[in-house]
GUDRENLUM-87614 format. One record per residue: residue number from 1; residue in one letter; chain; x, y, z of N, C-alpha, C in turn. Coordinates in pm, 1 decimal, padded with zeros to 6 digits. Example, Ala and Ser with C-alpha at 12.3 -4.5 7.8 and 13.67 -1.06 7.14 Angstrom:
<rec><i>1</i><aa>A</aa><ch>A</ch><n_east>01319.0</n_east><n_north>-00569.0</n_north><n_up>00780.0</n_up><ca_east>01230.0</ca_east><ca_north>-00450.0</ca_north><ca_up>00780.0</ca_up><c_east>01320.0</c_east><c_north>-00330.0</c_north><c_up>00780.0</c_up></rec>
<rec><i>2</i><aa>S</aa><ch>A</ch><n_east>01285.0</n_east><n_north>-00225.0</n_north><n_up>00708.0</n_up><ca_east>01367.0</ca_east><ca_north>-00106.0</ca_north><ca_up>00714.0</ca_up><c_east>01290.0</c_east><c_north>00003.0</c_north><c_up>00787.0</c_up></rec>
***
This chain:
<rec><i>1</i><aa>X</aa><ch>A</ch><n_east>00995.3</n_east><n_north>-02022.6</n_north><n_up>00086.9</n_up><ca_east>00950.0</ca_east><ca_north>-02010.1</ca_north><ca_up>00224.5</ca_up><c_east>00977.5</c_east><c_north>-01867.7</c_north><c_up>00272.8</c_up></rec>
<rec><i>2</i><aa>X</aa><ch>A</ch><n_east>00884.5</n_east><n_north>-01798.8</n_north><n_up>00354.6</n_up><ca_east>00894.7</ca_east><ca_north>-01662.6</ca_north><ca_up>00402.6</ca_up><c_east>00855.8</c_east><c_north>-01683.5</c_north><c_up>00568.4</c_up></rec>
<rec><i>3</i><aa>X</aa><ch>A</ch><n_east>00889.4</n_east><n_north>-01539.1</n_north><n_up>00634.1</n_up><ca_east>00832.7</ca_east><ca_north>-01519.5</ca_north><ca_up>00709.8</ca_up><c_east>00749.3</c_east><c_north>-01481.0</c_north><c_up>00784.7</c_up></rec>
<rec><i>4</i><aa>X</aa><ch>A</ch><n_east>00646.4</n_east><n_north>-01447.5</n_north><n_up>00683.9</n_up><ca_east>00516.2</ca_east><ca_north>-01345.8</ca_north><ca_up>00710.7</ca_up><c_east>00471.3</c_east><c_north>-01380.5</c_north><c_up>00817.0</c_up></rec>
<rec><i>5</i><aa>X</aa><ch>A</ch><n_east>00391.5</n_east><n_north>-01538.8</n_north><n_up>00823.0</n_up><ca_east>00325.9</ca_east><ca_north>-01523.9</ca_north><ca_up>00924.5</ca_up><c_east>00406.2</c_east><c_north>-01552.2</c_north><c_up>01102.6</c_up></rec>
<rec><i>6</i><aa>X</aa><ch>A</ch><n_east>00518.4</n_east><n_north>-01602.0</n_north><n_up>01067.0</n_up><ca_east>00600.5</ca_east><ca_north>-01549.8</ca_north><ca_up>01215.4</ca_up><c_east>00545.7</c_east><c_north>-01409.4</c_north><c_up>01255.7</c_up></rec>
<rec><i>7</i><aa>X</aa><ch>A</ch><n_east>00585.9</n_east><n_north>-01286.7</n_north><n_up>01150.2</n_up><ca_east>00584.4</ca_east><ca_north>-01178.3</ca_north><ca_up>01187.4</ca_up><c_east>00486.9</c_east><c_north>-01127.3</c_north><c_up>01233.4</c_up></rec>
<rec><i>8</i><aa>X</aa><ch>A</ch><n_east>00367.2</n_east><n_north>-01173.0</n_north><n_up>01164.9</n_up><ca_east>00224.2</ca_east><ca_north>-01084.9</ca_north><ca_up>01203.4</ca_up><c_east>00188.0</c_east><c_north>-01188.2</c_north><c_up>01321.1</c_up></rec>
<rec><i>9</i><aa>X</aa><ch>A</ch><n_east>00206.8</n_east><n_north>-01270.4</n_north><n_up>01360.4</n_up><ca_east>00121.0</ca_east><ca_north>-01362.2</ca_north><ca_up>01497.2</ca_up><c_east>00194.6</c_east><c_north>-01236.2</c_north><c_up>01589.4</c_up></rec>
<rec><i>10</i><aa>X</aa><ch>A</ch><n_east>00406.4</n_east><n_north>-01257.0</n_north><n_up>01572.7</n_up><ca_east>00437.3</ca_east><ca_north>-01148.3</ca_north><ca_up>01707.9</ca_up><c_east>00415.3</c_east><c_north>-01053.1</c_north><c_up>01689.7</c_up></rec>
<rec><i>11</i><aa>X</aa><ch>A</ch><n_east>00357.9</n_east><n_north>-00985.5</n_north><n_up>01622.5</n_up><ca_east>00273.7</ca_east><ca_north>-00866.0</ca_north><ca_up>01649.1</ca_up><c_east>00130.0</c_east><c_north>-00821.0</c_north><c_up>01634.7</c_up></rec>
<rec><i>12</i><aa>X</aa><ch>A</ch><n_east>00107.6</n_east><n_north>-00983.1</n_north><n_up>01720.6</n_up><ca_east>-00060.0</ca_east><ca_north>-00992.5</ca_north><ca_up>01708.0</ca_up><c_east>-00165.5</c_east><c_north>-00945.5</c_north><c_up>01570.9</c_up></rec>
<rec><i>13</i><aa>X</aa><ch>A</ch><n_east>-00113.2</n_east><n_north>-00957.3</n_north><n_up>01475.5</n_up><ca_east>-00218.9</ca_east><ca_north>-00869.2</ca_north><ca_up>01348.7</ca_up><c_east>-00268.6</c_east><c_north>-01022.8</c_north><c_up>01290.1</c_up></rec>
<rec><i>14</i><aa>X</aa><ch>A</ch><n_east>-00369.7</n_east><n_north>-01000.1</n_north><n_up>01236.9</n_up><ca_east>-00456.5</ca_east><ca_north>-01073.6</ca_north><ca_up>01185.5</ca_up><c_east>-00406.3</c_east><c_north>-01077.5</c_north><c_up>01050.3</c_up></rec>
<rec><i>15</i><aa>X</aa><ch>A</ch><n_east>-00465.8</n_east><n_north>-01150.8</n_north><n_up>00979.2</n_up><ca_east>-00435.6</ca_east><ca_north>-01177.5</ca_north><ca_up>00813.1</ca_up><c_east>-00510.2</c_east><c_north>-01070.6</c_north><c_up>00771.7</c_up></rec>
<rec><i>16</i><aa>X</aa><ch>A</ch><n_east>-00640.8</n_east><n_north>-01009.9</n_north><n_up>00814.8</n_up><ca_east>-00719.6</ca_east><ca_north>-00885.9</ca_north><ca_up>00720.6</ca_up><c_east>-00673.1</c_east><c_north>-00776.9</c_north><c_up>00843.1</c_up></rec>
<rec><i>17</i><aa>X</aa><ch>A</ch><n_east>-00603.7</n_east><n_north>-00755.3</n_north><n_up>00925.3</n_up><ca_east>-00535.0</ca_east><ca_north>-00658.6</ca_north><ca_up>00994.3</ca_up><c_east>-00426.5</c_east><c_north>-00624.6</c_north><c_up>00877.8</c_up></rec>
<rec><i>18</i><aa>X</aa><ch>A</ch><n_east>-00298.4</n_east><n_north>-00644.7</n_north><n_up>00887.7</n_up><ca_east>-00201.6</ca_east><ca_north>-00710.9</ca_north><ca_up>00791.4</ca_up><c_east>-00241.1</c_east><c_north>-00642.7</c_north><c_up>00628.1</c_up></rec>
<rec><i>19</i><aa>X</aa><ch>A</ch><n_east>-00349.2</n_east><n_north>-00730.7</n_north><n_up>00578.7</n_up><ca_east>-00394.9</ca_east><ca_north>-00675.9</ca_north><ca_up>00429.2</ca_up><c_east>-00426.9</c_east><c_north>-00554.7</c_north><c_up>00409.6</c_up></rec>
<rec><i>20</i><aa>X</aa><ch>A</ch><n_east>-00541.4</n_east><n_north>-00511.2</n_north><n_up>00542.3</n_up><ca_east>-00548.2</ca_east><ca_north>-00378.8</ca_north><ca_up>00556.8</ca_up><c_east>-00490.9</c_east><c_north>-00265.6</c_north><c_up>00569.9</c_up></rec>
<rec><i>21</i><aa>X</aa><ch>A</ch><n_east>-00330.5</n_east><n_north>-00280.5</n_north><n_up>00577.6</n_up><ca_east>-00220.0</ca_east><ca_north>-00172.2</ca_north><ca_up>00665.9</ca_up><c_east>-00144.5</c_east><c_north>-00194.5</c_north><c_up>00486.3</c_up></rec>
<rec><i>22</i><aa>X</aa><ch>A</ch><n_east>-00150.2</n_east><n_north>-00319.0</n_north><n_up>00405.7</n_up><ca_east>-00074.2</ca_east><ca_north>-00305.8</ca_north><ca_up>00295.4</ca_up><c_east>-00160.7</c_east><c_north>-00311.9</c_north><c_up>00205.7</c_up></rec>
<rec><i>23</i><aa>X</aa><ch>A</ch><n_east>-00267.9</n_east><n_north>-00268.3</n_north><n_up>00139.6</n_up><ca_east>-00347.3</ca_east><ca_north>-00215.6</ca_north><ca_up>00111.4</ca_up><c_east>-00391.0</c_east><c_north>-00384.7</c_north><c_up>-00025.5</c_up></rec>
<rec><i>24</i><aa>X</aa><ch>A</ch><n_east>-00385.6</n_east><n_north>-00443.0</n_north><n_up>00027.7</n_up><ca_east>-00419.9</ca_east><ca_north>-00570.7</ca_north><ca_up>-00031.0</ca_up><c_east>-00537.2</c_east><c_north>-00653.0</c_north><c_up>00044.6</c_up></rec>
<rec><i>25</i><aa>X</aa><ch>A</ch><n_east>-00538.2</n_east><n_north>-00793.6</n_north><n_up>-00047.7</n_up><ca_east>-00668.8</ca_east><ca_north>-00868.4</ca_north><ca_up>00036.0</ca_up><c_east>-00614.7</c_east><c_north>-00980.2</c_north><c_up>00080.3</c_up></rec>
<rec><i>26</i><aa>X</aa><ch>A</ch><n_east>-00733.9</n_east><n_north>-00977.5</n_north><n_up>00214.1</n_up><ca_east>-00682.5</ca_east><ca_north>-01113.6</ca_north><ca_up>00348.2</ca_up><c_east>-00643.2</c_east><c_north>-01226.1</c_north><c_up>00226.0</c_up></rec>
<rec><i>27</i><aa>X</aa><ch>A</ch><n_east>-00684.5</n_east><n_north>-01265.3</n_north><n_up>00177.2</n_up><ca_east>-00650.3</ca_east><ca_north>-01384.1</ca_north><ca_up>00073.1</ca_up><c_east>-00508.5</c_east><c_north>-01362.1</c_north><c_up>00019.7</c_up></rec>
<rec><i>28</i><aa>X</aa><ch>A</ch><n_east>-00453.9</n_east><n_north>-01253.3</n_north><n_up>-00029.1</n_up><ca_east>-00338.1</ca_east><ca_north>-01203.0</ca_north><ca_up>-00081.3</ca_up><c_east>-00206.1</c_east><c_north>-01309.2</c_north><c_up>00057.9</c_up></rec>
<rec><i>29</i><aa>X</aa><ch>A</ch><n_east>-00290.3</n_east><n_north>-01204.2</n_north><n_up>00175.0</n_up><ca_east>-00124.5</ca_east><ca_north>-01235.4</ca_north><ca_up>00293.6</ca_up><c_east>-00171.4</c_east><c_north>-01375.1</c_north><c_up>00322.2</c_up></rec>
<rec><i>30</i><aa>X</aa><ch>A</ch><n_east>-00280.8</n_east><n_north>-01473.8</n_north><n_up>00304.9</n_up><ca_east>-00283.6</ca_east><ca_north>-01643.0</ca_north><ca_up>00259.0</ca_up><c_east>-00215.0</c_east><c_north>-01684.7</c_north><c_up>00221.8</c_up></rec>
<rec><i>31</i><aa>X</aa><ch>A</ch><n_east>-00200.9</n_east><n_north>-01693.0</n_north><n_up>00073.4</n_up><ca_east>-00140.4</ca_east><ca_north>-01704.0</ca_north><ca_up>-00036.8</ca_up><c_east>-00001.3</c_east><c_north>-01663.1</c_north><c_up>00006.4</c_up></rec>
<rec><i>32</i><aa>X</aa><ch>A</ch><n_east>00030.5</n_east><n_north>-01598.4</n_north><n_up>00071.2</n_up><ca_east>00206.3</ca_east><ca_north>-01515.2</ca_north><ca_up>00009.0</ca_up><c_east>00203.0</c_east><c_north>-01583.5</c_north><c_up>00153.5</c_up></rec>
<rec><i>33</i><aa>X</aa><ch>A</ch><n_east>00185.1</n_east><n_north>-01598.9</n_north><n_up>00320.8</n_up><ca_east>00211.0</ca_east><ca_north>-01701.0</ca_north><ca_up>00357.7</ca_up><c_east>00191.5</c_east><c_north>-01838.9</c_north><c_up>00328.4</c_up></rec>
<rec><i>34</i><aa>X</aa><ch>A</ch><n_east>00160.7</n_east><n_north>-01861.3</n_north><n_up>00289.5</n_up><ca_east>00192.7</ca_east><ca_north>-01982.5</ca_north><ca_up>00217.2</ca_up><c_east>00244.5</c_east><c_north>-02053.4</c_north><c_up>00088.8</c_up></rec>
<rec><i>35</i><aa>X</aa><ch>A</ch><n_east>00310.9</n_east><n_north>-01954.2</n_north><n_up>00053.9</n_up><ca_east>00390.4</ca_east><ca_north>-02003.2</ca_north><ca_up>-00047.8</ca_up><c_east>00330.6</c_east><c_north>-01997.0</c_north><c_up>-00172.9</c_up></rec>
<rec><i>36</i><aa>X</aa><ch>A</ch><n_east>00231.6</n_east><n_north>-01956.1</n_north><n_up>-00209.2</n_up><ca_east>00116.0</ca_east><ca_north>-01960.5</ca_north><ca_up>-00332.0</ca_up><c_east>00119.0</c_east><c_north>-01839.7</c_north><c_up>-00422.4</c_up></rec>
<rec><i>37</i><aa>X</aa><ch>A</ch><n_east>00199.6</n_east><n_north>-01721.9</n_north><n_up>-00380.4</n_up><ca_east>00176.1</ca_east><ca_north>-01578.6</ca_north><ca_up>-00440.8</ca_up><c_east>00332.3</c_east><c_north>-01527.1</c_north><c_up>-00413.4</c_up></rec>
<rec><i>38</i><aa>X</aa><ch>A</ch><n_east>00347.7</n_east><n_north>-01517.8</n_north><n_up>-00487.5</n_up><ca_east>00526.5</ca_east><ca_north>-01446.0</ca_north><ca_up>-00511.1</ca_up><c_east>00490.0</c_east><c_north>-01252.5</c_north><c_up>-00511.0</c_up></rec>
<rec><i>39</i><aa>X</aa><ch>A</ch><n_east>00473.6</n_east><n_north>-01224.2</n_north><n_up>-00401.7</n_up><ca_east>00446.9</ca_east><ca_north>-01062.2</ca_north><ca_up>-00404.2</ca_up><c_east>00557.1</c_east><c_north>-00977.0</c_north><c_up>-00475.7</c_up></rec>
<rec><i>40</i><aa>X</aa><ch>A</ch><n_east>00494.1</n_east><n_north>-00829.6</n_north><n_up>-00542.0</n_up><ca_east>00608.3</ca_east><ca_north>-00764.3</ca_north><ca_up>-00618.9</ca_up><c_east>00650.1</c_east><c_north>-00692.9</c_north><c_up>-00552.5</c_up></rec>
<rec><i>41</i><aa>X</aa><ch>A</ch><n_east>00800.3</n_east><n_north>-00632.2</n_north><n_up>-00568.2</n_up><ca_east>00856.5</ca_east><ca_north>-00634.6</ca_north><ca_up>-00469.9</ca_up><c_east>00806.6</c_east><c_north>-00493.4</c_north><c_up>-00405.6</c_up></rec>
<rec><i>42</i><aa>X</aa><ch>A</ch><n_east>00712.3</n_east><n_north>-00404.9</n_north><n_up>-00441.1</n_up><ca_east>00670.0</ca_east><ca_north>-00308.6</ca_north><ca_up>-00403.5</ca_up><c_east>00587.8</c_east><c_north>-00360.5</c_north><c_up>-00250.0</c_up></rec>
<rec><i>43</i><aa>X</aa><ch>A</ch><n_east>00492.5</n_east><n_north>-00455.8</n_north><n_up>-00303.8</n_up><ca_east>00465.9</ca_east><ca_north>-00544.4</ca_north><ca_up>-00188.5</ca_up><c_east>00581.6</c_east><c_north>-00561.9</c_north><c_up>-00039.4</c_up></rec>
<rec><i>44</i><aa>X</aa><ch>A</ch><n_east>00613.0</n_east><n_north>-00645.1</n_north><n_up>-00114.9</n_up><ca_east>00713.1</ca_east><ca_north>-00692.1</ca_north><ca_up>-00029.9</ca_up><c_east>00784.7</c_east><c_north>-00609.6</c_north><c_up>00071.5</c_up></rec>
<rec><i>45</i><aa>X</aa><ch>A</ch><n_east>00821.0</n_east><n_north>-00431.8</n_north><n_up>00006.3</n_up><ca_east>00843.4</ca_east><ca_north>-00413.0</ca_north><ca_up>00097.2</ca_up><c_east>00773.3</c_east><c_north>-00331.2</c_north><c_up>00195.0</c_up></rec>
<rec><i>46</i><aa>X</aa><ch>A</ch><n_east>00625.1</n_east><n_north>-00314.4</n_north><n_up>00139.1</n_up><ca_east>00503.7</ca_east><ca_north>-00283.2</ca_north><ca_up>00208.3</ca_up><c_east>00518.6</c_east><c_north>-00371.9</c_north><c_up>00396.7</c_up></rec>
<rec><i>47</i><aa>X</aa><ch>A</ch><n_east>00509.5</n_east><n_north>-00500.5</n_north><n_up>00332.8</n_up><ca_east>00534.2</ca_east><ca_north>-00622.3</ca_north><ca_up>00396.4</ca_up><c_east>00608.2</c_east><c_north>-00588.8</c_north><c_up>00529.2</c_up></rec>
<rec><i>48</i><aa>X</aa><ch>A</ch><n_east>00718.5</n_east><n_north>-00552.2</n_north><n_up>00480.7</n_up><ca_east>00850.3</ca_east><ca_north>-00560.6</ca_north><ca_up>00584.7</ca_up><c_east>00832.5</c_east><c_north>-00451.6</c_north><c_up>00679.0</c_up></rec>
<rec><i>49</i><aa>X</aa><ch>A</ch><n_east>00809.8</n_east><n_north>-00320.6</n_north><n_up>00586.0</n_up><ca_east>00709.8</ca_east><ca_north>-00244.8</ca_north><ca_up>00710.1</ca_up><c_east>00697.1</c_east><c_north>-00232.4</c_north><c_up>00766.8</c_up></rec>
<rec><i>50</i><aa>X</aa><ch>A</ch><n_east>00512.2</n_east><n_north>-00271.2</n_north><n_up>00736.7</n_up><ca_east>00396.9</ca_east><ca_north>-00322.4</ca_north><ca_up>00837.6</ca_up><c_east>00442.4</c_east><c_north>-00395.7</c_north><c_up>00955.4</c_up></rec>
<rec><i>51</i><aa>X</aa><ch>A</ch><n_east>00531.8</n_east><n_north>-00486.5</n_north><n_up>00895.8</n_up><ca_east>00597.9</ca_east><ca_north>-00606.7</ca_north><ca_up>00994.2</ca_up><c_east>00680.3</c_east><c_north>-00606.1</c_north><c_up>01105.0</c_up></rec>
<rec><i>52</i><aa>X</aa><ch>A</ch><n_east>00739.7</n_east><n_north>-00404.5</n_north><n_up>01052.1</n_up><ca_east>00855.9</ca_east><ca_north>-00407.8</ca_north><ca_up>01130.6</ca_up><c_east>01002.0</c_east><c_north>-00460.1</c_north><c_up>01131.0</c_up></rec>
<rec><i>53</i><aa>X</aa><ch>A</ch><n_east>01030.8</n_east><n_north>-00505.1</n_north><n_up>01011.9</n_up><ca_east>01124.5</ca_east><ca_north>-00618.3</ca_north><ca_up>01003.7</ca_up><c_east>01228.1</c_east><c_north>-00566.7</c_north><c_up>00828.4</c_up></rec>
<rec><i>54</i><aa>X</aa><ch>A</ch><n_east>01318.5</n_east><n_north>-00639.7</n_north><n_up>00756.3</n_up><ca_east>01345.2</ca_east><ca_north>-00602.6</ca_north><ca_up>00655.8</ca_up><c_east>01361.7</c_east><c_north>-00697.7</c_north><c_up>00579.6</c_up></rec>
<rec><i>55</i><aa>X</aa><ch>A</ch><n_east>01368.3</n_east><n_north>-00671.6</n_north><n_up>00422.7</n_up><ca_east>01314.5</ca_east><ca_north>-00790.7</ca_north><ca_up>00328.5</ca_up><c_east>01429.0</c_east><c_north>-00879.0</c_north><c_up>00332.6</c_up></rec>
<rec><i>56</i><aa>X</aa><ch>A</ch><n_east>01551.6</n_east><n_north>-00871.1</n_north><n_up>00366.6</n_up><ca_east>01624.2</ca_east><ca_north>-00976.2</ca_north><ca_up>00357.2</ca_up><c_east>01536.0</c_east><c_north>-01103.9</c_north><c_up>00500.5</c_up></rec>
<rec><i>57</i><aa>X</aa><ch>A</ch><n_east>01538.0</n_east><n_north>-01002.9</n_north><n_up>00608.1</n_up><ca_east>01484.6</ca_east><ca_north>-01101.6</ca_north><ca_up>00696.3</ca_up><c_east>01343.9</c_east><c_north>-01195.9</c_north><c_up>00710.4</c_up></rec>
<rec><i>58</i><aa>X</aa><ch>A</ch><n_east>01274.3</n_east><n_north>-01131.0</n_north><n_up>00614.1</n_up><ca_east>01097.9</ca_east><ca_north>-01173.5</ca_north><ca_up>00604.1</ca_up><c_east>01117.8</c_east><c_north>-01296.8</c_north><c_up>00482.8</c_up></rec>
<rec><i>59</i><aa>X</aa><ch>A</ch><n_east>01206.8</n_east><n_north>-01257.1</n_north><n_up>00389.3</n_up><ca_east>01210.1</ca_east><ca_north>-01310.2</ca_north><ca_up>00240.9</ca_up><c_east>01311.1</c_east><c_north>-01432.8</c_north><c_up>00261.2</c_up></rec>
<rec><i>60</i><aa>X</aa><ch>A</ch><n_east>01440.5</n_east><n_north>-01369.4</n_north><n_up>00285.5</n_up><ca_east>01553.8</ca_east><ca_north>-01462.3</ca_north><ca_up>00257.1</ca_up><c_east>01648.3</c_east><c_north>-01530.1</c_north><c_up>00382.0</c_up></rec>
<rec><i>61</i><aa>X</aa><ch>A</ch><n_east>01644.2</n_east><n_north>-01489.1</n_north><n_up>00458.4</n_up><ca_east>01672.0</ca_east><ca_north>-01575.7</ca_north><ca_up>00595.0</ca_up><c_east>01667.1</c_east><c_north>-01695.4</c_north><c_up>00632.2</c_up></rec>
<rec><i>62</i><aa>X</aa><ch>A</ch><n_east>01769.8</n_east><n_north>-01753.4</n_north><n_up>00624.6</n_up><ca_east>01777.6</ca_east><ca_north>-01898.6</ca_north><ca_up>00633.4</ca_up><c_east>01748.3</c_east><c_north>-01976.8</c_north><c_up>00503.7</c_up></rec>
<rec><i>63</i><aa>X</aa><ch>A</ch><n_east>01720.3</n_east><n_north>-01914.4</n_north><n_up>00418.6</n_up><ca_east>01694.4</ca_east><ca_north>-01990.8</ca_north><ca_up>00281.2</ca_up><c_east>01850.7</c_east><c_north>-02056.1</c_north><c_up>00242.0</c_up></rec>
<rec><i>64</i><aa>X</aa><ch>A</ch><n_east>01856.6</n_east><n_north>-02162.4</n_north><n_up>00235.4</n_up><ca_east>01951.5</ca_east><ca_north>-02248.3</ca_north><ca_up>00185.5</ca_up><c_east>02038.2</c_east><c_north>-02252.3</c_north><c_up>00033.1</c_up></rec>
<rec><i>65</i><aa>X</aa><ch>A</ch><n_east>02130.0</n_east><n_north>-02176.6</n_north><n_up>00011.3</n_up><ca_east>02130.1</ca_east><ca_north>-02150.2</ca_north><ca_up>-00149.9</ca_up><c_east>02183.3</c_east><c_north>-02310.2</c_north><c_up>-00208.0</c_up></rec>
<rec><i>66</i><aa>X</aa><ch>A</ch><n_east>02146.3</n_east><n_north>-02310.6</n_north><n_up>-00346.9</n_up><ca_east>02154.3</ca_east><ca_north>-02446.2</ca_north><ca_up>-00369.2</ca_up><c_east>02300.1</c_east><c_north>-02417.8</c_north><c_up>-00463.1</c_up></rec>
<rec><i>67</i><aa>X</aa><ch>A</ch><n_east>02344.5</n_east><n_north>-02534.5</n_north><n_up>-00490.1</n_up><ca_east>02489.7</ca_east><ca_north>-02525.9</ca_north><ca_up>-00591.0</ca_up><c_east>02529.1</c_east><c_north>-02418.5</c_north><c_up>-00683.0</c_up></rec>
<rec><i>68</i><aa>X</aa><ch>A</ch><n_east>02434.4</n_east><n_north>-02435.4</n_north><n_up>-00764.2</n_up><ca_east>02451.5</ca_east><ca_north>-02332.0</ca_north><ca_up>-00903.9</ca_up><c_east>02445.6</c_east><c_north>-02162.7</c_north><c_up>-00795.6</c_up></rec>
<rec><i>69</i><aa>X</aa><ch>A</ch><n_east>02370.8</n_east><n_north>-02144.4</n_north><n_up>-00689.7</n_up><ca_east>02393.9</ca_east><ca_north>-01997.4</ca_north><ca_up>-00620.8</ca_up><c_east>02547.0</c_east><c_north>-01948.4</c_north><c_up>-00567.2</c_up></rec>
<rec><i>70</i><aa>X</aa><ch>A</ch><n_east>02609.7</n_east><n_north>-02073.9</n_north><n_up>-00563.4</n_up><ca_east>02716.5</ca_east><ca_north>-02025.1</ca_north><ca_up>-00473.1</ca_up><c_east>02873.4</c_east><c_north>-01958.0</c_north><c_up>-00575.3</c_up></rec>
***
């Protein structure tokens, strides 16, 4: 789970706004909001960016670590 599309609604950008500023396709920031596309991390921190925000907070925030993490 990420936070992409939190980020781009509060800062009003569209999904092909968004793709356009990280030089990818509207389908790409689909996919990676929704869980379907694991972006590299070059992406990713394209992502955080654009977004304004940083990859711990877009990526890993609130993610729950499971047993074997701790």
């Amino acid at each position: 789970m990420n936070r992409v599309r939190e980020h781009r609604k509060a800062l009003k950008l569209s999904q092909l706004e968004l793709a356009r500023q990280v030089e990818v396709a509207r389908q790409t920031i689909n996919l990676i909001e929704n869980d379907k596309y694991n972006p590299s991390l070059d992406l990713c921190i394209k992502l955080a960016l654009a977004l304004k925000t940083d990859l711990n907070t877009l990526f890993w925030e609130g993610i729950r670590r499971t047993d074997n993490e701790k």
